[in-house]
LUMLO-431289 format. One record per residue (C-alpha): x, y, z. Coordinates in steps of 0.1 Angstrom, whole numbers, plus 5000, padded with zeros to 4 digits. Last residue first. Layout:
# residues N
r px=X py=Y pz=Z
...
//
This chain:
# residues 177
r px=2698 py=5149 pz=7585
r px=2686 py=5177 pz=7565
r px=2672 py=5166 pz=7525
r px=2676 py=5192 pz=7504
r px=2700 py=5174 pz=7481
r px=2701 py=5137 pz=7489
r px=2731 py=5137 pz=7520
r px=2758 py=5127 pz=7490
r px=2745 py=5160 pz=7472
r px=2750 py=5181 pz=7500
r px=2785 py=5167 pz=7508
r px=2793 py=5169 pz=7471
r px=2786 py=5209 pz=7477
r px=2803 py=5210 pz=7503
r px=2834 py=5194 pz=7488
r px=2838 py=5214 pz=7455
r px=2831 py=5243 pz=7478
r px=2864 py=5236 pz=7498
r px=2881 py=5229 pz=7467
r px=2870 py=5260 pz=7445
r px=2850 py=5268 pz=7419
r px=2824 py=5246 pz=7404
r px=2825 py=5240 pz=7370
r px=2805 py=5205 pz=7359
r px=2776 py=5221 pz=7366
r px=2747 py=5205 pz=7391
r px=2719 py=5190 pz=7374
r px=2713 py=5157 pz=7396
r px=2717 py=5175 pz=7425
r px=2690 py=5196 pz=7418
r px=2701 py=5230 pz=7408
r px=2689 py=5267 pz=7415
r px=2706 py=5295 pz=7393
r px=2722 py=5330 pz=7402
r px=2739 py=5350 pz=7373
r px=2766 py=5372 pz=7375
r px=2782 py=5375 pz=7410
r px=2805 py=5401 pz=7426
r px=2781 py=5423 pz=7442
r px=2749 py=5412 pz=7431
r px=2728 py=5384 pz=7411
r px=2690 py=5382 pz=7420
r px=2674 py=5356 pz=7447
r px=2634 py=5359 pz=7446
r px=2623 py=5369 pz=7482
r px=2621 py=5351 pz=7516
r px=2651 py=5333 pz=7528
r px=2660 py=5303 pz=7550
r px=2702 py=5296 pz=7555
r px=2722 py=5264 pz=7561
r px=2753 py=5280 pz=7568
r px=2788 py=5270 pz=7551
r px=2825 py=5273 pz=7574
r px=2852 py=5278 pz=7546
r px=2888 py=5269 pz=7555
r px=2910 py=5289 pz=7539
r px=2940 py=5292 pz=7514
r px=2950 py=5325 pz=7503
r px=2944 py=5347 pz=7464
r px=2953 py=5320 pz=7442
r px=2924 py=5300 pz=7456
r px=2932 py=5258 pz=7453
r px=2941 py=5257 pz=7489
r px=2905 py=5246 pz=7503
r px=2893 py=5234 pz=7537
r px=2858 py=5224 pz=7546
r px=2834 py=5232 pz=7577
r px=2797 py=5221 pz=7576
r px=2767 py=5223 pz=7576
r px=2758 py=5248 pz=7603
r px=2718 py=5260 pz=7611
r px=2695 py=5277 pz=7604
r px=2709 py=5312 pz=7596
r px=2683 py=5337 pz=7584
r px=2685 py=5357 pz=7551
r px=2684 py=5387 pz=7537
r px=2681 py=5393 pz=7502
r px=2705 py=5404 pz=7469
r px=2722 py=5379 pz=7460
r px=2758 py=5385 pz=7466
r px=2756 py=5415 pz=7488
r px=2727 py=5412 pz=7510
r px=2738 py=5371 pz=7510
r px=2770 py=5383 pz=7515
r px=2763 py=5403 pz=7551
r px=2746 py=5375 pz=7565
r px=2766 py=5350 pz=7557
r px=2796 py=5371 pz=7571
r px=2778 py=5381 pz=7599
r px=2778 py=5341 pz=7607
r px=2812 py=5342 pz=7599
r px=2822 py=5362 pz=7629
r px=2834 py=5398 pz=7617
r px=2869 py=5411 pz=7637
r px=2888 py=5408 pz=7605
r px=2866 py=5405 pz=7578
r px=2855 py=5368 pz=7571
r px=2862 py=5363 pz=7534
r px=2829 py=5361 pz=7513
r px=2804 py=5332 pz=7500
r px=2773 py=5324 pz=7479
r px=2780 py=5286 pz=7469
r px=2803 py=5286 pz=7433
r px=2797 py=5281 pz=7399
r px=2825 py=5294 pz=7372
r px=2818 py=5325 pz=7353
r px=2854 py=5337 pz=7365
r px=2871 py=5313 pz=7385
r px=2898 py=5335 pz=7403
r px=2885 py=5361 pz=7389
r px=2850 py=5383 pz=7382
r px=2817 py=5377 pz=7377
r px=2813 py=5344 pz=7394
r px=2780 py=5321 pz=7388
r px=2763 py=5322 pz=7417
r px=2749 py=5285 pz=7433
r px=2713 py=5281 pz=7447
r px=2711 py=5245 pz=7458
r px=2680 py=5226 pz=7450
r px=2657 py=5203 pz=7473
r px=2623 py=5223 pz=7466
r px=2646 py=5253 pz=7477
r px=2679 py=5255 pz=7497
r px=2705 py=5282 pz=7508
r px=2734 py=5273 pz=7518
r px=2753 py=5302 pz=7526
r px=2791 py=5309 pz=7523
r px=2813 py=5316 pz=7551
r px=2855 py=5313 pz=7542
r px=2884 py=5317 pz=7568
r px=2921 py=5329 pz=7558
r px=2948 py=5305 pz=7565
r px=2970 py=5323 pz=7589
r px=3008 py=5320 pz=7585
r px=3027 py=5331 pz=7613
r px=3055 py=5361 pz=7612
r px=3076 py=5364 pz=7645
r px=3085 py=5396 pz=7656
r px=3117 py=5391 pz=7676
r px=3123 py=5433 pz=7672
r px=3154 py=5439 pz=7654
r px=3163 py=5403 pz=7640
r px=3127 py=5400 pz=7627
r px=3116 py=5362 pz=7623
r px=3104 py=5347 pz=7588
r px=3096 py=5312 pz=7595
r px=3111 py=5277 pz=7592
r px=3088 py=5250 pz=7608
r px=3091 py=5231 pz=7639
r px=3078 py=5257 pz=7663
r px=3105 py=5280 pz=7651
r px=3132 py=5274 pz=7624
r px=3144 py=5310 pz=7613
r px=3145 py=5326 pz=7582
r px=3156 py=5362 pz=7587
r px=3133 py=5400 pz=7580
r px=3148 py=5428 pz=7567
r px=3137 py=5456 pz=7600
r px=3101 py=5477 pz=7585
r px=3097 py=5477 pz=7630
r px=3062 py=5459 pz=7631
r px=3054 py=5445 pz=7599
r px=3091 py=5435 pz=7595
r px=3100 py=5432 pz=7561
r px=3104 py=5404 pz=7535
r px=3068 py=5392 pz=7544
r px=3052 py=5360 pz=7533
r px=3015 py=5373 pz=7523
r px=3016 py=5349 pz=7490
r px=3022 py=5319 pz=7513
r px=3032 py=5289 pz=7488
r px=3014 py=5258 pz=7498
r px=3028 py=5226 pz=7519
r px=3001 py=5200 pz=7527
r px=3012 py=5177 pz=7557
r px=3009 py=5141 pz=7557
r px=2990 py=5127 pz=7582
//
């Protein structure tokens, strides 16, 4: 398996622990930044993703993004998991946020991984979901729309989502196996 190298835009030039210049250093196979001071090594964490799947008369609910990366591109409903949040109260907490109801978790779908976002690369872990209520656009979203697999927009944003979302299609669009 080749390995996929990406530019770390959190790569520190100081220590977070003691503000000493930090060194490059070859540990665990790969060079890092290592503080001379303290031995604080720095490890890159891909950040983690949770969107929601939400489903009705076999059609996806995609957001069309207000803001950047991807503005008015499609996307799955979605957030960054917080640090110390599980992605499941992620889901939870975006689909309050992004569209405006709450929803239940049914289930997982699937895990993807995605290095296309300028702002980290992450894996994103989706929820099937079940909601009540008539979806609205929130919290960084302009416009919610259901498709059928055969309608889906040509711009979806993202890798990982680019993959779920084929993944839902391939499995017949609202149809759970």
């Amino acid at each position: 398996m080749t390995r996929r190298r990406v530019v770390d835009p959190g790569r520190p030039d100081y220590c977070g622990k003691c503000a000493a210049r930090m060194q490059e250093q070859e540990r665990g196979g790969t060079v890092r930044p290592v503080c001379p001071r303290c031995g604080w090594v720095y490890y890159a964490r891909n950040a983690t993703g949770a969107a929601l799947l939400l489903e009705r008369d076999g059609r996806i609910l995609l957001a069309r993004r207000a803001h950047q990366p991807y503005k008015d591109w499609w996307a799955i409903p979605a957030g960054f998991v917080e640090y110390g949040d599980s992605a499941e109260e992620t889901v939870l907490r975006e689909a309050e946020e992004e569209i405006g109801i709450p929803v239940r978790i049914v289930g997982l779908f699937g895990v993807w991984f995605g290095a296309d976002d300028p702002r980290d690369v992450a894996h994103l872990v989706v929820y099937r979901v079940e909601g009540e209520g008539e979806p609205r656009p929130g919290d960084d979203v302009a416009e919610v729309r259901f498709f059928g697999r055969d309608e889906l927009p040509e711009r979806i944003a993202f890798e990982a989502q680019r993959q779920a979302i084929r993944e839902w299609a391939r499995r017949g669009g609202g149809v759970v196996d």
